[in-house]
N, C-alpha and C positions, 0 to 999 in steps of 0.2 A: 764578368760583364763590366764596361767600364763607367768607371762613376761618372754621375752627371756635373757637369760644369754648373758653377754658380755665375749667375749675371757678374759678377766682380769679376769671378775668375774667367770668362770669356773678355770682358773689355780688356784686363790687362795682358792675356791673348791676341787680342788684337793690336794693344799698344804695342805688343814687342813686334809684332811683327809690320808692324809700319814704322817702329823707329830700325828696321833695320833696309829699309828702304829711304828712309830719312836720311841713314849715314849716304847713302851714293849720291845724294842730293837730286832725289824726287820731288819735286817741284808737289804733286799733288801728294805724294804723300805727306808730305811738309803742311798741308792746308788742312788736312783730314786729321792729324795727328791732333793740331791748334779748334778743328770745331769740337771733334770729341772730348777734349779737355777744357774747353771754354768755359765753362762751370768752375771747375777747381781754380783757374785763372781767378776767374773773379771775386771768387769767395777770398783767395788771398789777397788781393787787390784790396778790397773793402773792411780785411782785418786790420791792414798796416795804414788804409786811409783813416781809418778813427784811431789807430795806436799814434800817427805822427800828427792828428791833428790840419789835417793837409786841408781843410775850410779856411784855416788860420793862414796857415805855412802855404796855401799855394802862389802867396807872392813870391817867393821862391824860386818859382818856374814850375814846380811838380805838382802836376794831378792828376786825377785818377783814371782820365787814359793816359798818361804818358805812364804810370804804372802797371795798367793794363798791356800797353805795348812792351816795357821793359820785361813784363811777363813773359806776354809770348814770344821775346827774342829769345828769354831763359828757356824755355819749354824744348824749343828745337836744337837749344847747346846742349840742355839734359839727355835728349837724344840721343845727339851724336855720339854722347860720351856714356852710355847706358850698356851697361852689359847686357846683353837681353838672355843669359844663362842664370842670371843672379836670381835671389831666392827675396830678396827684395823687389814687390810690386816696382813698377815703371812710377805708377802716381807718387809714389812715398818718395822714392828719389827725384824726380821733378820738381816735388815741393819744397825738398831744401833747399834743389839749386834755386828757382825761382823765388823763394821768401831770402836768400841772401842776396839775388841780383838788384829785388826791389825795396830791399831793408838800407844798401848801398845808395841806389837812388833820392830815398827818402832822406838820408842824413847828408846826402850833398844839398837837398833843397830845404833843410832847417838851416843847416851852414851859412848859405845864398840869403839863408830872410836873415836870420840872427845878423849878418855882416850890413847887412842894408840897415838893419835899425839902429847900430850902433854909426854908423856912417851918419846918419844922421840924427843924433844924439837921441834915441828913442828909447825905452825903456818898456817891457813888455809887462803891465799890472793888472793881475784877476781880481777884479772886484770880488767875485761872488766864485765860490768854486764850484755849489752845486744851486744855481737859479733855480726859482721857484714862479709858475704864473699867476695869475691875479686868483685862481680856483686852488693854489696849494700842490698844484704837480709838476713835480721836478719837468725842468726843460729837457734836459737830455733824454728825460722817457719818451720825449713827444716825437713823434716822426712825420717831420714836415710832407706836406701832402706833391709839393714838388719833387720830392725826392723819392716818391714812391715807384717803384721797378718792376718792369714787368720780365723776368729772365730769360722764360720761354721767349718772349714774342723778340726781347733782344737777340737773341740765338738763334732764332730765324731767320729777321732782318740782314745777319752778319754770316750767314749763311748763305742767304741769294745775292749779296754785296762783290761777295768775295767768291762765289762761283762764275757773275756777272761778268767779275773783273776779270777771269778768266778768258772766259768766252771771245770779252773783246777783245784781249790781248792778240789771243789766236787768230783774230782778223786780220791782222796788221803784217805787212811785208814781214817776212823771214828776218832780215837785215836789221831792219827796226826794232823788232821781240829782242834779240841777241843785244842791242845796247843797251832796251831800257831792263831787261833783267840782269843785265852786268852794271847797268851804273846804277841799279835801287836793289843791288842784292835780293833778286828773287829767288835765287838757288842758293847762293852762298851765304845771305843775312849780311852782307856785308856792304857799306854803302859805300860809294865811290866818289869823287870831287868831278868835274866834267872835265881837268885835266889829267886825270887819274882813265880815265877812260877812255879819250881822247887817245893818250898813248899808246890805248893797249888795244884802240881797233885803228892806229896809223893815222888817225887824222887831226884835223888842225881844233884849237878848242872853240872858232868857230864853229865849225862845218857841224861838228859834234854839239851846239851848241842848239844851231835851226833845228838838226833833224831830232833831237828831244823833242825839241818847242813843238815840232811838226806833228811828231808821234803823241804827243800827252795831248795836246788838241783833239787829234781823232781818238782817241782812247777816252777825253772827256765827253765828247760828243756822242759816244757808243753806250757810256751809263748812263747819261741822261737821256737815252731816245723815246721813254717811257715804255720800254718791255721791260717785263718780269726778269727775263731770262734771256 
């Protein structure tokens, strides 16, 4: 008789088998792969936000969605490049690739702040290394009430967002789908310049130029119609 699958071991059953739909560049399996890992995303995201300080440092340019997004570019590269025969979980190796993509990111945006305050002759000084408030408890225990998250309901939200997004894309002439998912890497993760595109469907970087402007217009107009879905 054969043994039963543990919850683990069915999702990363499922991982392999959507990352090998991932490699031919399935567009939804590429989207299912990013919800069902959405979790692990973030939980890395918010390790390396308080390891780099990124409150501080997001003068910089980096914060914690652009680490989120650097995430999930890593997530679908891990993919690509995943054996799906390995004895190695799919998550375990997504999380290295993904903790060096956004380990990377993070040290070009202390770099960026670090170069900024010396340019301006600035000098970075802790007063106090572990604050204390007027009652005696450490700051850093306190968890400001702004900051407090709801994950679930985040994973929701970015679940009908990005289903949404979908949906209205599919509205849109044939002709128009093919540019804007060639010129905002929706298959390929790979972003394109408007002469980069221009090129490569023959047209001038006007012409290519309206019919974005034309198509993101109706595409914005499509998520804000106030349907769900």
């Amino acid at each position: 008789m054969e043994r039963k699958l543990t919850k683990a071991e069915r999702k990363d059953r499922h991982n392999r088998q959507l990352c090998v739909l991932a490699k031919q560049n399935d567009l939804r399996a590429q989207t299912e792969l990013l919800l069902e890992n959405e979790g692990l995303i973030v939980q890395l995201a918010k390790s390396l936000e308080v390891l780099h300080d990124l409150d501080i440092h997001h003068y910089g340019g980096i914060e914690l969605d652009d680490l989120l997004q650097e995430g999930r570019f890593a997530m679908l590269e891990a993919a690509k490049s995943y054996d799906v025969t390995s004895v190695t979980k799919f998550s375990t190796f997504a999380s290295v690739v993904m903790r060096n993509a956004m380990s990377d990111l993070c040290r070009k945006g202390d770099s960026s702040f670090e170069k900024q305050l010396a340019d301006h002759g600035i000098t970075q000084v802790f007063l106090d290394d572990n604050p204390i408030d007027e009652d005696g408890v450490p700051v850093a225990e306190k968890i400001p009430s702004s900051r407090i998250k709801d994950p679930v309901g985040d994973r929701a939200v970015l679940n009908i967002m990005i289903q949404k997004m979908h949906n209205r894309l599919e509205l849109l002439p044939a002709r128009e789908q093919r540019l804007l998912m060639y010129r905002y890497g929706f298959e390929s993760m790979k972003y394109k310049t408007i002469a980069e595109a221009a090129a490569f469907f023959h047209l001038t970087e006007k012409h290519m130029r309206e019919i974005e402007e034309r198509s993101l217009a109706k595409l914005r107009a499509g998520m804000n119609d106030g349907k769900i879905l």
